[in-house]
N, C-alpha and C positions, 0 to 999 in steps of 0.2 A: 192785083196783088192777091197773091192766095194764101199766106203767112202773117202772123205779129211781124216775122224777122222783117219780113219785104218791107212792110209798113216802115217799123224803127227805121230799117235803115233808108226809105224814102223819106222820114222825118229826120234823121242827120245832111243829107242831103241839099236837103231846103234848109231847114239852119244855115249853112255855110251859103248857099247860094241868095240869101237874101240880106248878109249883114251890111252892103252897102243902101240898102234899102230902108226909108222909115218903117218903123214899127206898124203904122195903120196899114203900110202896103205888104209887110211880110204877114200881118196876122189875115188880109184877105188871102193872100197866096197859102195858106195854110188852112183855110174856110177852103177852098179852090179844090184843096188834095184830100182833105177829112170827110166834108161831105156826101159826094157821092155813095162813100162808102156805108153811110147809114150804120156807124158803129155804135153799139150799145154804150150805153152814158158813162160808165166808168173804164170803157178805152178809151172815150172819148175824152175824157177828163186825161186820161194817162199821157197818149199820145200829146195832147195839146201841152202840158206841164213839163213833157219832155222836149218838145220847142223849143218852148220860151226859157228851159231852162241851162238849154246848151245852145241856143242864141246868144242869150246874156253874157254868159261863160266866155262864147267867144269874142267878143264885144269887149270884153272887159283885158281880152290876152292880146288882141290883133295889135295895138301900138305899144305891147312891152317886149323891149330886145331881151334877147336872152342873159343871163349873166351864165357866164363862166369863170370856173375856177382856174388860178392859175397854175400852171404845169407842176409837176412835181420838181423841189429845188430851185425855185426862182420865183422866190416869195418876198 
């Protein structure tokens, strides 16, 4: 990764690719990709808040159906 972008978006990434996974195994998967990279402590804080906070997010969307409005005139 040679960007923030690359990073974000390899931390949106793993968000979605771990939500069938518990939390202890997505947060090492996430230790796994932050890491290496030896990022200074407040991307590190950044990156990692931005995880868990569109994990959650998704987590919290993946079993609700959408509602839709009904058509115009058939109410």
């Amino acid at each position: 990764m040679k960007t923030k972008l690359d990073l974000y978006l390899a931390v949106q990434r793993l968000s979605e690719s771990t939500l069938a996974k518990s939390h202890v195994d997505a947060e090492k998967e996430l230790v796994a990709l932050l890491k290496p990279l030896n990022l200074v402590d407040h991307d590190q804080t950044r990156f990692s808040q931005q995880f868990f906070s569109r994990r959650h997010t998704m987590l919290e969307l993946k079993n609700q159906p959408l509602e839709t409005a009904a058509p115009a005139g058939k109410q």
